[in-house]
PDB file of N, CA, C and O in Angstrom:
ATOM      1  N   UNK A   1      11.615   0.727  -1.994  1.00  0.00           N
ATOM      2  CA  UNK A   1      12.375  -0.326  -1.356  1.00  0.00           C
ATOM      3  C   UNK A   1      11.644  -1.641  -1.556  1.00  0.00           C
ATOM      4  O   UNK A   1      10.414  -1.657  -1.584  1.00  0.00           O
ATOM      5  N   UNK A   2      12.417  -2.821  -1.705  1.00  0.00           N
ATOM      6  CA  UNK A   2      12.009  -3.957  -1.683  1.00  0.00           C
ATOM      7  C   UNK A   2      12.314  -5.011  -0.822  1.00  0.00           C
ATOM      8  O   UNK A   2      13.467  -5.309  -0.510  1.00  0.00           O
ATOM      9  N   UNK A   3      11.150  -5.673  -0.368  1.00  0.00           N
ATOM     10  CA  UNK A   3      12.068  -7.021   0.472  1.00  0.00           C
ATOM     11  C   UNK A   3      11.355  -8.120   0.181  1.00  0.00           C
ATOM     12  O   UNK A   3      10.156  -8.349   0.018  1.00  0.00           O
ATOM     13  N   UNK A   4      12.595  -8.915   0.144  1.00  0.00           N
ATOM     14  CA  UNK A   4      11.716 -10.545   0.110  1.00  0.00           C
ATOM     15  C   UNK A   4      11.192 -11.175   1.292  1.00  0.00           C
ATOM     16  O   UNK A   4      11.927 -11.345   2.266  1.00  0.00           O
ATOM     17  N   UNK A   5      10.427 -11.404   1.294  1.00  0.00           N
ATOM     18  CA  UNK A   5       9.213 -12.158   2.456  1.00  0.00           C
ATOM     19  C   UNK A   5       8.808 -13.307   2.273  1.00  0.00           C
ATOM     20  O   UNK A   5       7.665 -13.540   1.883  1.00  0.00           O
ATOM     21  N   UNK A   6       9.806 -14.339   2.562  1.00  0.00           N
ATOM     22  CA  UNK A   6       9.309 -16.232   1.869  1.00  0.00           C
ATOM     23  C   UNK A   6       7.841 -16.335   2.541  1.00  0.00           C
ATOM     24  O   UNK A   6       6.844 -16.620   1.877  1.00  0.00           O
ATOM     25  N   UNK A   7       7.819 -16.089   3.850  1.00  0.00           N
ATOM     26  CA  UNK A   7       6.866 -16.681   4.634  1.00  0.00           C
ATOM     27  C   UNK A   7       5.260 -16.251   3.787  1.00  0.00           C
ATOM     28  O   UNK A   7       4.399 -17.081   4.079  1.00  0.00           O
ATOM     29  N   UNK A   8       4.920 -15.513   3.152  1.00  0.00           N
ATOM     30  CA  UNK A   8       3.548 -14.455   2.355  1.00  0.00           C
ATOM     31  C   UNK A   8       3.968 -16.387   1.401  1.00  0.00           C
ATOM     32  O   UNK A   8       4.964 -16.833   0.831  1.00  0.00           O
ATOM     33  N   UNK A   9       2.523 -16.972   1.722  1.00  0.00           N
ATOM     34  CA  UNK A   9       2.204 -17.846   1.081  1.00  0.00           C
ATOM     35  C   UNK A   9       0.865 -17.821   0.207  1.00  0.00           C
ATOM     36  O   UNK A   9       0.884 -18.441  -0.856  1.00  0.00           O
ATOM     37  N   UNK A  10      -0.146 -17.231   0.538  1.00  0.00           N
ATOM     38  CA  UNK A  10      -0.994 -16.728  -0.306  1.00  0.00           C
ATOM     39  C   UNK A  10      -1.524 -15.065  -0.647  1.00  0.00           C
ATOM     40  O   UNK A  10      -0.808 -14.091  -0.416  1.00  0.00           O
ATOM     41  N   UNK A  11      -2.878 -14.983  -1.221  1.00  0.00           N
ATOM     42  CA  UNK A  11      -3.298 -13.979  -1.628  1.00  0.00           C
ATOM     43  C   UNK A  11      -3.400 -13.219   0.113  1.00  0.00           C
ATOM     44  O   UNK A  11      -2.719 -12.237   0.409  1.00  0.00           O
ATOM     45  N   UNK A  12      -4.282 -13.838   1.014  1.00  0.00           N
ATOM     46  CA  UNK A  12      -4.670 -13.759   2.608  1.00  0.00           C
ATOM     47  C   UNK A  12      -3.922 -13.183   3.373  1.00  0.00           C
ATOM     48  O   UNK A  12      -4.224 -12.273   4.145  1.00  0.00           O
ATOM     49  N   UNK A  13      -2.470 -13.874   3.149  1.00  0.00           N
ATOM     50  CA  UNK A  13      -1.296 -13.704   3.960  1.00  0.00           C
ATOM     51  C   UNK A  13      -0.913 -11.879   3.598  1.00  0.00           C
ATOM     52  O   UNK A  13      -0.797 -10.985   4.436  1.00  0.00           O
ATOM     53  N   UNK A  14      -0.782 -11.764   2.062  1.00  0.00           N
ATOM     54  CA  UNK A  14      -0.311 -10.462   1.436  1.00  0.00           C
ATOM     55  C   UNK A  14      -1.322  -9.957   1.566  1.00  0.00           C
ATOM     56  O   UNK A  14      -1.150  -8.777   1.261  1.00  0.00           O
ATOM     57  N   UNK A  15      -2.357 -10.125   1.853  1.00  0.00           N
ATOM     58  CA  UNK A  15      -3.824  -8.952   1.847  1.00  0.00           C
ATOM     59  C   UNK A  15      -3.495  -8.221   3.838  1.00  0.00           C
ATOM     60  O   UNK A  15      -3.484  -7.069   4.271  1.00  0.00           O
ATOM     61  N   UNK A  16      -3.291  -9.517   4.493  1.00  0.00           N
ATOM     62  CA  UNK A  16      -3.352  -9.454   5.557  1.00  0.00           C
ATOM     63  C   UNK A  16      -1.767  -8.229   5.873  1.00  0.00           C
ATOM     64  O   UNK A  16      -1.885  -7.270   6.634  1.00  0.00           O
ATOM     65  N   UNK A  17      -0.750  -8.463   5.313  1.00  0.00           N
ATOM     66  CA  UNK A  17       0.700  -7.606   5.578  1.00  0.00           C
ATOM     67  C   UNK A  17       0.461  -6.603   5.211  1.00  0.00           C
ATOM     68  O   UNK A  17       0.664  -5.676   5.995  1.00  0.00           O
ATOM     69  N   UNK A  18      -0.019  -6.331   4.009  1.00  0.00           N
ATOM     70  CA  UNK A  18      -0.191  -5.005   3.594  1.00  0.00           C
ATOM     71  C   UNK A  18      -1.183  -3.776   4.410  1.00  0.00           C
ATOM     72  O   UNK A  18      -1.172  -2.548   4.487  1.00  0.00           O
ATOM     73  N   UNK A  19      -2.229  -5.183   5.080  1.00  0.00           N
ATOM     74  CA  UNK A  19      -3.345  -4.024   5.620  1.00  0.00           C
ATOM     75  C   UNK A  19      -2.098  -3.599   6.882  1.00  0.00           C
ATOM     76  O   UNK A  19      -1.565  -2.492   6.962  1.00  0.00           O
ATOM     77  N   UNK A  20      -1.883  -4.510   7.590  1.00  0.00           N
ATOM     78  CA  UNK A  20      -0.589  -4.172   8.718  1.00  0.00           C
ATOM     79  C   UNK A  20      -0.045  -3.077   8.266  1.00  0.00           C
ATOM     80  O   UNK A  20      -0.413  -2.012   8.761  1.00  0.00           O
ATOM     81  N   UNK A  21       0.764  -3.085   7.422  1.00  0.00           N
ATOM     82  CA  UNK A  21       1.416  -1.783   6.817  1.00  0.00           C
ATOM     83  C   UNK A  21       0.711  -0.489   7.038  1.00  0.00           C
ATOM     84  O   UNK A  21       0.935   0.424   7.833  1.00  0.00           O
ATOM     85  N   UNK A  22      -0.177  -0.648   6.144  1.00  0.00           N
ATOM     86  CA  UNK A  22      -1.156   0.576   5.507  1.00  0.00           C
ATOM     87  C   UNK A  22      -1.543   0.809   7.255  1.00  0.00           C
ATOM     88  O   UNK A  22      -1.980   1.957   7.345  1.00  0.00           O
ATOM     89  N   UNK A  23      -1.539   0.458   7.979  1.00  0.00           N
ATOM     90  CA  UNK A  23      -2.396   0.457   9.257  1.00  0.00           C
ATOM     91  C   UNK A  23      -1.188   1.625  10.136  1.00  0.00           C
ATOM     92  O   UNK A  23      -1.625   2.723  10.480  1.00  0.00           O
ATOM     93  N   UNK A  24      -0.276   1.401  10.317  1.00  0.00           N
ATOM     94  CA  UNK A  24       1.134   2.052  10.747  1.00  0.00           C
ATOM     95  C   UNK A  24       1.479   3.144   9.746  1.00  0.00           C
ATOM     96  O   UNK A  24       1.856   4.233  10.180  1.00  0.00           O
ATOM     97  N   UNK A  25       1.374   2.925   8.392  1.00  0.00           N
ATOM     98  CA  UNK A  25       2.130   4.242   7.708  1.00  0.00           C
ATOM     99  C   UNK A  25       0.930   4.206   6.208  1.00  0.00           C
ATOM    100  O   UNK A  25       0.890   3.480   5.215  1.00  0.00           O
ATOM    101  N   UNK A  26       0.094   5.333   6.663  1.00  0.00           N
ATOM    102  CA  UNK A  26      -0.579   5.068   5.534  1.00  0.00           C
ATOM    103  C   UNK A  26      -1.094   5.703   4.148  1.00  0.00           C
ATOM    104  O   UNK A  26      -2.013   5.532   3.347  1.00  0.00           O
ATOM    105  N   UNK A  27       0.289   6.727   4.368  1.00  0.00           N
ATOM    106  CA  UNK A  27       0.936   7.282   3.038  1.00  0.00           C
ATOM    107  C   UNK A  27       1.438   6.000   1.958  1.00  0.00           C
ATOM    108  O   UNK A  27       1.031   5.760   0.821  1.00  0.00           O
ATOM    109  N   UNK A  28       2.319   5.402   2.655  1.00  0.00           N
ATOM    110  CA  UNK A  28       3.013   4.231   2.335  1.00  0.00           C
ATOM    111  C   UNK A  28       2.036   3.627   0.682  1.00  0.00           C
ATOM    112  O   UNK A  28       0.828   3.414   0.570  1.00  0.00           O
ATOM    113  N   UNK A  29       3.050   3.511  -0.289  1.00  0.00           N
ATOM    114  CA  UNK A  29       2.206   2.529  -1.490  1.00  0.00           C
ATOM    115  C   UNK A  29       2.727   1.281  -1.609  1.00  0.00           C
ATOM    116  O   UNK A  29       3.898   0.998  -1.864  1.00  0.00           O
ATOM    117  N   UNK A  30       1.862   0.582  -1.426  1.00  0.00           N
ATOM    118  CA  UNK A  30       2.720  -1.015  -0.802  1.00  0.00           C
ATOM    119  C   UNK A  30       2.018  -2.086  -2.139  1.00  0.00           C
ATOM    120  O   UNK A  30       0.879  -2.054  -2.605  1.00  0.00           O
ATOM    121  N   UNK A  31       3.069  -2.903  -2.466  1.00  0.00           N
ATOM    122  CA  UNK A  31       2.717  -3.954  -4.190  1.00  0.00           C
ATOM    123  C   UNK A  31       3.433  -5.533  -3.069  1.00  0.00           C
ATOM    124  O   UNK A  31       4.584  -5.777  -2.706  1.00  0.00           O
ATOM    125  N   UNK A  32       2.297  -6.187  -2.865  1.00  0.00           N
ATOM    126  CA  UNK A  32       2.643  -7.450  -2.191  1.00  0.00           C
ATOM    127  C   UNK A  32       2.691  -8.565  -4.216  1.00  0.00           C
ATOM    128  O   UNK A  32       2.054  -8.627  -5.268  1.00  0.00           O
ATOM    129  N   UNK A  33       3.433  -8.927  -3.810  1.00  0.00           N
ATOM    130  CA  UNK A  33       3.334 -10.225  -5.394  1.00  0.00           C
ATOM    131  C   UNK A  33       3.613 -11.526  -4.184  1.00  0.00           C
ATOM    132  O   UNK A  33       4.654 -11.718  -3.556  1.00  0.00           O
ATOM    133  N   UNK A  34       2.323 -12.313  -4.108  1.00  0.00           N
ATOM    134  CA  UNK A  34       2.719 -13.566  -3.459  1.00  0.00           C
ATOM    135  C   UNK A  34       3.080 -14.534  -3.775  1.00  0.00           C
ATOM    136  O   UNK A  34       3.310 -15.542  -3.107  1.00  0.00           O
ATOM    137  N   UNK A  35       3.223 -14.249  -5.369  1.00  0.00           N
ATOM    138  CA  UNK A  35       3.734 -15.476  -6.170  1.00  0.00           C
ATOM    139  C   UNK A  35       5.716 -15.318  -6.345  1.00  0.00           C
ATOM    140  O   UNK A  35       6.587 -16.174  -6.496  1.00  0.00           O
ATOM    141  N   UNK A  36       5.756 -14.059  -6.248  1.00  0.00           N
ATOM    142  CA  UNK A  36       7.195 -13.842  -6.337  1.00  0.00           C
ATOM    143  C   UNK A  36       7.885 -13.903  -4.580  1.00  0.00           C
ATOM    144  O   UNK A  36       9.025 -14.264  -4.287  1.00  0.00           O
ATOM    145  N   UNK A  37       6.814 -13.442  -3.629  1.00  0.00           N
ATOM    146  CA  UNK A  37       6.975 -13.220  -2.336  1.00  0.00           C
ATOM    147  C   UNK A  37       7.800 -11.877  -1.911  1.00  0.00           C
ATOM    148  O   UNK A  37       8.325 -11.605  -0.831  1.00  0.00           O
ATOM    149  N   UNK A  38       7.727 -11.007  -3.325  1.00  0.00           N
ATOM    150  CA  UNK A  38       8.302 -10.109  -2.784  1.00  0.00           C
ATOM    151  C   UNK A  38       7.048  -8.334  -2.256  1.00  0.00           C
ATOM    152  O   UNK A  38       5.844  -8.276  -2.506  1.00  0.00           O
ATOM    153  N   UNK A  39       7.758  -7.356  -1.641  1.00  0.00           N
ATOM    154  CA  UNK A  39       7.098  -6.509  -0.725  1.00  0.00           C
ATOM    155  C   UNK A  39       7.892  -5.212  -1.499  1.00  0.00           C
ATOM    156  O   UNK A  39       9.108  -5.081  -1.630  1.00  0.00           O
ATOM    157  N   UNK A  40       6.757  -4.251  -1.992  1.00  0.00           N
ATOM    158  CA  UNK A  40       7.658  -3.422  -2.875  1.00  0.00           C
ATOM    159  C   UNK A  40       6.745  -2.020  -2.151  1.00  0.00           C
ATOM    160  O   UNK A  40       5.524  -1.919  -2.267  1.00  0.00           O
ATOM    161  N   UNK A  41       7.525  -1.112  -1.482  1.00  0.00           N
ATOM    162  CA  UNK A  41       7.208   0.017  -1.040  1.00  0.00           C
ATOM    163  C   UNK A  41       7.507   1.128  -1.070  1.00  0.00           C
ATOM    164  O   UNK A  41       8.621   1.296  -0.574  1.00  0.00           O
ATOM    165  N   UNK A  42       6.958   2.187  -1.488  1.00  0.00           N
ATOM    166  CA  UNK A  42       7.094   3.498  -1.694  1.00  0.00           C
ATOM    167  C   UNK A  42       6.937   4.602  -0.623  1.00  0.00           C
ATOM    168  O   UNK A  42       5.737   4.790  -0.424  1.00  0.00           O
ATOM    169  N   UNK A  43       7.526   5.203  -0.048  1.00  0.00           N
ATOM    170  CA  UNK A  43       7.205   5.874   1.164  1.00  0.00           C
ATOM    171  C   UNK A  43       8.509   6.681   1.849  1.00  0.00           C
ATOM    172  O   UNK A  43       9.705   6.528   1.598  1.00  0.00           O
ATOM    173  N   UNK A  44       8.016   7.377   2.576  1.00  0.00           N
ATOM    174  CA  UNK A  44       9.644   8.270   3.073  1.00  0.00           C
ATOM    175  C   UNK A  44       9.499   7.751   4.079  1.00  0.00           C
ATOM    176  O   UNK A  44      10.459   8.203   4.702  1.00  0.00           O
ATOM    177  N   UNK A  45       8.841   6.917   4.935  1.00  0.00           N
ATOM    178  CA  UNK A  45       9.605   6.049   5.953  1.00  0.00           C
ATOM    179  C   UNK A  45      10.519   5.635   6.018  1.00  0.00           C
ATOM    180  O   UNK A  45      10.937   5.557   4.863  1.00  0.00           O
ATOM    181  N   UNK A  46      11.607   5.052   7.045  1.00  0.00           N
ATOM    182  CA  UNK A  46      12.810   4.401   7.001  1.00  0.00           C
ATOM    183  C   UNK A  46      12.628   2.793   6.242  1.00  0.00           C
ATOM    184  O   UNK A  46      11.511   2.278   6.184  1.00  0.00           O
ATOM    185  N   UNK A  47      13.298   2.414   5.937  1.00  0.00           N
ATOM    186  CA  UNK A  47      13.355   0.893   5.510  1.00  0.00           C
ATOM    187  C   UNK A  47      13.312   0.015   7.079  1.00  0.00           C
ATOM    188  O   UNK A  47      12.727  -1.060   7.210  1.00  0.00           O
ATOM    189  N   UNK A  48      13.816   0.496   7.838  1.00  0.00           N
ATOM    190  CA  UNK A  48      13.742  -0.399   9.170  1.00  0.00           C
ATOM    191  C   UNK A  48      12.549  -0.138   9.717  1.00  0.00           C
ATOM    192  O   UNK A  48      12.112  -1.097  10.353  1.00  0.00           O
ATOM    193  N   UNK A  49      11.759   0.949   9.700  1.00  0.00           N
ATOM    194  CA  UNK A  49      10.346   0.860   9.957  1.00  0.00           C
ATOM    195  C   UNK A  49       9.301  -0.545   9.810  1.00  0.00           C
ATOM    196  O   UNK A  49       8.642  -1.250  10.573  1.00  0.00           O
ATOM    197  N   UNK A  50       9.655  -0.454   8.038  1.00  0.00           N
ATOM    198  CA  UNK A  50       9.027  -1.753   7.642  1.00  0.00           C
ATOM    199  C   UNK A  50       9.424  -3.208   7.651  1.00  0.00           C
ATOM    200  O   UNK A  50       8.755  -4.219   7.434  1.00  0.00           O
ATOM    201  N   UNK A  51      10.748  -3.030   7.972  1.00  0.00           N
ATOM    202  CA  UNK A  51      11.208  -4.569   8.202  1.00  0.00           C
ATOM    203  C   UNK A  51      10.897  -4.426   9.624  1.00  0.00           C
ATOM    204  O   UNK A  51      11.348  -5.414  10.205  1.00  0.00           O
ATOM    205  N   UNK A  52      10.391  -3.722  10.336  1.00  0.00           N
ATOM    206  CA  UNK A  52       9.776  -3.778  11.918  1.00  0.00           C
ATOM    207  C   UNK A  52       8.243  -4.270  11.638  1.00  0.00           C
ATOM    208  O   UNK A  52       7.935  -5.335  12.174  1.00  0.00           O
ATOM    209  N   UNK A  53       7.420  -3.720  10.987  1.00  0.00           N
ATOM    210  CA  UNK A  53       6.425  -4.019  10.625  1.00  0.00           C
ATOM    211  C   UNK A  53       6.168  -5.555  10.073  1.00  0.00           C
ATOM    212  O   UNK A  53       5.582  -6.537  10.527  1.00  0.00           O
ATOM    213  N   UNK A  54       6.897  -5.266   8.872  1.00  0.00           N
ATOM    214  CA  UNK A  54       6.787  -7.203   8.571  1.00  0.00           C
ATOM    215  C   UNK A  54       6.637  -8.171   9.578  1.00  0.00           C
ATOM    216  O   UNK A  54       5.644  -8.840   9.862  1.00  0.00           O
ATOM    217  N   UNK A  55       8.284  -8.147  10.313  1.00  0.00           N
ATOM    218  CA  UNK A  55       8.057  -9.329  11.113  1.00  0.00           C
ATOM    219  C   UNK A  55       6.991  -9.055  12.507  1.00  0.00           C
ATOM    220  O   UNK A  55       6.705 -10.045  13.181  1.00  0.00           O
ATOM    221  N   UNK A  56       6.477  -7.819  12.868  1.00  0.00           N
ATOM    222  CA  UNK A  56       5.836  -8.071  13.966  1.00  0.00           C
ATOM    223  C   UNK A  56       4.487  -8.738  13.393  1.00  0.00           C
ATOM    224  O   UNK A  56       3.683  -9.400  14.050  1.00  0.00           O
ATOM    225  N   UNK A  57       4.408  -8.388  11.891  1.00  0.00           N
ATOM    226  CA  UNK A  57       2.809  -9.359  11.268  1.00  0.00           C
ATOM    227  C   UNK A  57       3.413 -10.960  11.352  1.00  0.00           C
ATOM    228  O   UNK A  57       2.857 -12.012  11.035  1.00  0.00           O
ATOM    229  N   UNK A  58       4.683 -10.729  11.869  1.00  0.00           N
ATOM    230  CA  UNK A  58       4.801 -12.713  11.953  1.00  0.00           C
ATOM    231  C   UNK A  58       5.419 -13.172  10.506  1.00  0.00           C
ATOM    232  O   UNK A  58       5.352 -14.390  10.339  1.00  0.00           O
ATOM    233  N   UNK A  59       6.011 -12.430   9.421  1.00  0.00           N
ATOM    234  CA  UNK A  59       6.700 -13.023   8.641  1.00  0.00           C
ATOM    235  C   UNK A  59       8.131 -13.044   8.820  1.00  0.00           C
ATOM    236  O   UNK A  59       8.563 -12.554   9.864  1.00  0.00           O
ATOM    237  N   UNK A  60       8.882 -13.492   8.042  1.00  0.00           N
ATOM    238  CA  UNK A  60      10.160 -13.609   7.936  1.00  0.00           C
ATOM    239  C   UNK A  60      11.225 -12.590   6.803  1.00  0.00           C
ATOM    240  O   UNK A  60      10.934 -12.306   5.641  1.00  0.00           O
ATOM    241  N   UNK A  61      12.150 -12.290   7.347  1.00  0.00           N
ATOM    242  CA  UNK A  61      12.436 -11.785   6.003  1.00  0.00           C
ATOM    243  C   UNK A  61      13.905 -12.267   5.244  1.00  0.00           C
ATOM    244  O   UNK A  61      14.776 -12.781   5.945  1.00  0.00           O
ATOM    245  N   UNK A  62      14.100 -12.094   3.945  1.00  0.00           N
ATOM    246  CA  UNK A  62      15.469 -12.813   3.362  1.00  0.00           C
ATOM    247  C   UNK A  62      16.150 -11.724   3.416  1.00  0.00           C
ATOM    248  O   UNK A  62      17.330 -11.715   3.062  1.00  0.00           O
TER     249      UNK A  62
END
């Protein structure tokens, strides 16, 4: 699954979401690109899991 995440403005921001992630589900294989801003995840979690996750790290999502 993929989502776009405008708010991931640098390397920090995506180092920082991903550890969030990995921290909650940490099977999960998570590809932050902060130049594209997108969030690319592999995992049998739900997709609403992680759009729960995102924004509670305080981003936004498109």
């Amino acid at each position: 699954m993929q989502f776009n995440v405008p708010s991931i403005d640098n390397a920090e921001s995506a180092d920082k979401l991903k550890e969030t992630i990995l921290t909650s589900e940490p099977e999960a294989k998570v590809e932050i690109d902060s130049d594209s801003k997108t969030v690319t995840i592999n995992s049998k979690a739900s997709e609403e899991t992680f759009k729960q996750l995102i924004v509670a790290a305080g981003h936004k999502l498109n």
